[in-house]
C-alpha distance (Angstrom), angle and dihedral (degrees) to the residues before:
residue distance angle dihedral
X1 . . .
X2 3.59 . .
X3 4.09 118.8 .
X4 3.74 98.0 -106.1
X5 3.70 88.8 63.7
X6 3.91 97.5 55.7
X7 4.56 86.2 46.8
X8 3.46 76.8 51.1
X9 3.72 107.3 49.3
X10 4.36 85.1 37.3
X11 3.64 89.8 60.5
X12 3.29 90.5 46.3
X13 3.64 98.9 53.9
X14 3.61 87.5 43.9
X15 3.67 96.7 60.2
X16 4.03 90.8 44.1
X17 4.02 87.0 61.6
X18 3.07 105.2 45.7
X19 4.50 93.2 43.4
X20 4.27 91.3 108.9
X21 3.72 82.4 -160.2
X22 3.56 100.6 63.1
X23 4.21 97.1 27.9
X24 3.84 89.9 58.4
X25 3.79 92.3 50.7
X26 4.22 94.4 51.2
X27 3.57 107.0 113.0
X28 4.18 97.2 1.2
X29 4.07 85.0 113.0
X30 3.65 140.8 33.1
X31 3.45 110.9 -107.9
X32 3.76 95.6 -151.1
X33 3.81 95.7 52.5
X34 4.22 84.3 54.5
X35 3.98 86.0 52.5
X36 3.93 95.0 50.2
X37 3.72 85.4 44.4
X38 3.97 93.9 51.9
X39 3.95 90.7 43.5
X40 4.25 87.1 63.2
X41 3.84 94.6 56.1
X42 3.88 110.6 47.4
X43 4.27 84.6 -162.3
X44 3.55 92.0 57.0
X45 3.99 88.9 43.5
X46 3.84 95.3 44.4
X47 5.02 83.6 50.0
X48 3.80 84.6 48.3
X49 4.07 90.1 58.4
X50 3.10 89.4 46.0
X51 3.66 105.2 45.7
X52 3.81 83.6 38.5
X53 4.09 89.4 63.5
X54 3.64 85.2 50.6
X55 3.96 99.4 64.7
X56 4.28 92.2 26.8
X57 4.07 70.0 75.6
X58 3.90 80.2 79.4
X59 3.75 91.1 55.3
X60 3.63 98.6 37.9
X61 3.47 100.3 104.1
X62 4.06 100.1 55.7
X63 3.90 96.2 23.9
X64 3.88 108.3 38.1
X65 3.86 119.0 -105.0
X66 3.66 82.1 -105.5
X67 4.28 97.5 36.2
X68 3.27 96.0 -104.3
X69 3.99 103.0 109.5
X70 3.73 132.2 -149.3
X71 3.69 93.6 -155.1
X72 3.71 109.1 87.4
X73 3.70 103.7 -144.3
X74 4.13 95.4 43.0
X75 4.02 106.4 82.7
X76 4.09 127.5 -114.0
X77 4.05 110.7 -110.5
X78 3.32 92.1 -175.1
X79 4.10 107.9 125.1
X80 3.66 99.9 -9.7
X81 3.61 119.4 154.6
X82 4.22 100.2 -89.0
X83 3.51 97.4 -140.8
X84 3.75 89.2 55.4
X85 4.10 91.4 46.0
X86 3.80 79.8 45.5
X87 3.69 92.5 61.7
X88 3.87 100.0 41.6
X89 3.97 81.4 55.4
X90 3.57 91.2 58.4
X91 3.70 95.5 34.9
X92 4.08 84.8 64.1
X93 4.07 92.9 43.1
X94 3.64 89.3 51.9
X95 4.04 92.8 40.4
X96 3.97 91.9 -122.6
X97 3.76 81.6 127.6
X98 3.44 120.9 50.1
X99 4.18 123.0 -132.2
X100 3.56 116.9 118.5
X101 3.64 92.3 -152.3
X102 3.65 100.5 48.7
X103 4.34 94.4 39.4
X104 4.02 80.0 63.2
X105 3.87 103.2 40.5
X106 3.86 85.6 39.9
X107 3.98 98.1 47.3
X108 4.36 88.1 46.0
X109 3.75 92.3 56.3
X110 4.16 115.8 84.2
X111 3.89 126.7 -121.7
X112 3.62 81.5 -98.7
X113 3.45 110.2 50.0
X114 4.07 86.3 38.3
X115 3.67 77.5 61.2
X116 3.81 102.6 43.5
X117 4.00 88.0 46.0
X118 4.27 85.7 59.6
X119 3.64 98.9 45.3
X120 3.80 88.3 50.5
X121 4.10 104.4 42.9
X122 4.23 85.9 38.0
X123 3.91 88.3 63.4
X124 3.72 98.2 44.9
X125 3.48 116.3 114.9
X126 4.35 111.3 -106.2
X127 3.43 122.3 -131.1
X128 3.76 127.1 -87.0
X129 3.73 120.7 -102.6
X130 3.31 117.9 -79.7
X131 3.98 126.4 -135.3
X132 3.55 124.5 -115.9
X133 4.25 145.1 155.9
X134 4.01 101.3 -53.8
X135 3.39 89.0 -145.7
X136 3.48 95.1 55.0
X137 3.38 98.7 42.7
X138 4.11 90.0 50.5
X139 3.51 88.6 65.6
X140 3.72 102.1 40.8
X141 4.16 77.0 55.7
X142 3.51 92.0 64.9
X143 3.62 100.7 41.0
X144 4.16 89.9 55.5
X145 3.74 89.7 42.9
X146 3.90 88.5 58.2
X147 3.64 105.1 30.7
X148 4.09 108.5 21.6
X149 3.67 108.3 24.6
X150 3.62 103.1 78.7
X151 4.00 90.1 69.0
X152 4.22 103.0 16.9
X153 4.09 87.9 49.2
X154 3.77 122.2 -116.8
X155 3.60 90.2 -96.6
X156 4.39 91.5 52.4
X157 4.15 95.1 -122.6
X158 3.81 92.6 117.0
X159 3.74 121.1 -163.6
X160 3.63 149.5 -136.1
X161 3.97 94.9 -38.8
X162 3.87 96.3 35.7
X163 3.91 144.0 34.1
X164 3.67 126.3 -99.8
X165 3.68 108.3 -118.0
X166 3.68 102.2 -180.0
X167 3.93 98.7 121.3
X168 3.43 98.1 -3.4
X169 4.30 112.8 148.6
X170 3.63 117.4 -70.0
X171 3.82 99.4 -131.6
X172 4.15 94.0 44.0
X173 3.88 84.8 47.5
X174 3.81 88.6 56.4
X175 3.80 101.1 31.9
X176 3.91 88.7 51.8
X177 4.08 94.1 46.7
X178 3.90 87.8 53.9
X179 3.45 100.9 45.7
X180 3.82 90.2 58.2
X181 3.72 85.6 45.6
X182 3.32 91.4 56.0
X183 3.69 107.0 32.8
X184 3.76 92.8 -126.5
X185 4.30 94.5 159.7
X186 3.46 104.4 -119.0
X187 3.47 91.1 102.8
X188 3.79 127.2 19.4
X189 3.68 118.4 -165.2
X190 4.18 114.1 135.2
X191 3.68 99.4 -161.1
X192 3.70 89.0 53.1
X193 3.36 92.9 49.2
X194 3.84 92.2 51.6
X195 3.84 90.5 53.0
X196 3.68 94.8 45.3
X197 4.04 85.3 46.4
X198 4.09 88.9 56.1
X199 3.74 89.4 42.9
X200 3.99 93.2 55.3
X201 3.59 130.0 -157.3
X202 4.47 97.9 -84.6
X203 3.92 78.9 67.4
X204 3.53 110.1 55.4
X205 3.50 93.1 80.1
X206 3.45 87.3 59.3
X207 3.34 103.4 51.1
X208 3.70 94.3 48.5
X209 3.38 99.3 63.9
X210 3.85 96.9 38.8
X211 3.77 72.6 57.2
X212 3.47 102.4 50.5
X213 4.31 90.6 49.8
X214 3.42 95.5 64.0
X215 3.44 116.6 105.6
């Protein structure tokens, strides 16, 4: 990314914490209750989206205007499950997950435009599949079908607990397996770790582009 984008996402971020209007209101609802509510009325649904592609202009530069990203170590949001986008969103308010940029940008936004900006990025379109080696992603199939299908989904499109990974960015794939390989903090999950651990490092290129050819 070039420089001008990170002065422009900083000024950003520093204009979303210091907004009184929108700090005071962080936390003064739960966001899930404003999602159920929206998913009853398809007019209030169909505003959210919209107001939702309004502030994903904040996140535009990392995650795609439409959440599919052209960075490749920043993740695609584009048709993830939204109670599991919900949760990463709190994860950074609450600093579970660690990303100094996104804690702040997360914690300035209000329950309902943390809500708007998952409605809009969950019905995004995903990428397509990507190609890659057959042979290597043959093998990467068998190593998610024995050690990551059970909770991912044969078919990579997650669900409410975890994140689709069907087309997801190479690098982010690869930086996020290692990291719970090695323990590294940024994410702490145990029973991914213990799959990743049984996968093993020679694999993970394997799995990420069996990954990355699902559709």
């Amino acid at each position: 990314m070039k420089i001008g984008h990170y002065i422009k996402l900083a000024a950003v971020t520093t204009a979303l914490l210091f907004n009184p209007a929108w700090a005071s209101a962080a936390g003064a609802a739960d966001v899930a209750t404003i999602l159920a509510g929206m998913a009853k009325d398809p007019d209030a649904r169909e505003a959210a989206i919209e107001a939702g592609s309004k502030t994903a202009t904040f996140c535009a530069n990392c995650h795609g205007q439409s959440g599919v990203s052209a960075i490749p170590d920043v993740p695609n949001l584009a048709a993830q499950h939204p109670a599991y986008l919900l949760r990463q969103i709190e994860s950074f308010v609450s600093g579970d997950r660690k990303n100094p940029f996104m804690e702040g940008l997360m914690k300035a936004l209000s329950p309902d435009e943390r809500a708007q900006l998952v409605l809009y990025y969950t019905t995004r379109t995903p990428p397509a599949a990507a190609q890659s080696d057959a042979a290597l992603v043959a093998a990467g199939g068998k190593a998610y079908a024995s050690l990551c299908a059970q909770c991912h989904g044969a078919d990579g499109h997650g669900n409410a607990q975890v994140p689709r990974l069907a087309g997801q960015q190479e690098k982010y794939l690869r930086v996020s397996l290692k990291r719970y390989l090695t323990m590294s903090g940024e994410r702490i999950y145990p029973p991914m770790t213990a799959q990743v651990t049984k996968l093993g490092e020679p694999r993970i290129d394997a799995v990420v582009a069996y990954l990355r050819s699902l559709p």
